[in-house]
N, C-alpha and C positions, 0 to 999 in steps of 0.2 A: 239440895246437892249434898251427896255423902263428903265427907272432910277426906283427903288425900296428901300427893305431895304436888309441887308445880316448884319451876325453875324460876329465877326472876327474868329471866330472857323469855320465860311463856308467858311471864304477867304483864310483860314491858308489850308486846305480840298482842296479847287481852285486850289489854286499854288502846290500842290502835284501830283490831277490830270492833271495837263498842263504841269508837266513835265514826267508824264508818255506817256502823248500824245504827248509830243517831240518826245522821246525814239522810239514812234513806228511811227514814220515817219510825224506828225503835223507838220506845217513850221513856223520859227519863226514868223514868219508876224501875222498869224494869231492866235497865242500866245498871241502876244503881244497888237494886237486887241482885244482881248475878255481880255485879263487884263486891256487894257483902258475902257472898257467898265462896268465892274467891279467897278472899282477906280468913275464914278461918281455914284455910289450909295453910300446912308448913312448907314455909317458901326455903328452896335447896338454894343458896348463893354460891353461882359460879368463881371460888376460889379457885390457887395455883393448883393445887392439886386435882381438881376437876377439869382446869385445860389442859394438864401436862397429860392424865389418864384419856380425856378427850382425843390427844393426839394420838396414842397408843393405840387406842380404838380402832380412830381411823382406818389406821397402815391394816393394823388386824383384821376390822371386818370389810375392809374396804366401803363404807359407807362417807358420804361429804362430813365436814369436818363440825357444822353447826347439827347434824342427827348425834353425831360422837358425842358432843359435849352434852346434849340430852340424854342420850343414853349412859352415861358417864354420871352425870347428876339423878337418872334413876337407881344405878347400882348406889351410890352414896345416900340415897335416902331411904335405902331398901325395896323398894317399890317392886312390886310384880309384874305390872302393866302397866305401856305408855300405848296414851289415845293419838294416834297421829295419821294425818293423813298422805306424809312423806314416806314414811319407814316403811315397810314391804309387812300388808296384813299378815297376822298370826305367824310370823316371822319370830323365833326367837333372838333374841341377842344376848347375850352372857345371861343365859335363864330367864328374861325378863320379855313377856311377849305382848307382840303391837298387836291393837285394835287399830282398823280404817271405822269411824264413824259415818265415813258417807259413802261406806258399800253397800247397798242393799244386801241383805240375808236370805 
């Protein structure tokens, strides 16, 4: 996996979905692979200034208030592109454009 950025509210998200993909038969190994893989990107923490611009967002793009704060934490870590399967594909937002990874092409 190329090194990037991720929020600690996508890694906290991470670790909820890797244990549900335990559950349904994922092997640790590869658990535990995609959490090292994980671990070396630079994690953005949601500080007051990332909620405050969060909220800003919202009112602005009219988007729910936890995509804000994603998108709020990609402008703060300069980031280009967020993978998300909420946020409206190839959708820009202050410069920064969504990928859906589970639209077919």
């Amino acid at each position: 996996m190329e090194a990037g950025q991720s929020t600690f509210y996508q890694c906290t998200g991470f670790t909820g979905s890797m244990r549900c993909a335990y559950k349904k038969g994922m092997q640790a190994a590869e658990i535990s692979a995609s959490m090292e893989d994980l671990l070396q990107w630079d994690v953005v923490v949601n500080d007051q200034n990332i909620l405050l611009e969060g909220i800003r967002l919202k009112h602005k793009l009219k988007i729910p208030i936890w995509d804000a704060f994603i998108v709020a934490a990609a402008i703060k870590s300069g980031a280009r592109h967020i993978i998300s399967e909420d946020l409206s594909h190839m959708k820009q937002y202050e410069g920064i454009i969504v990928t859906n990874p589970f639209l077919k092409q």
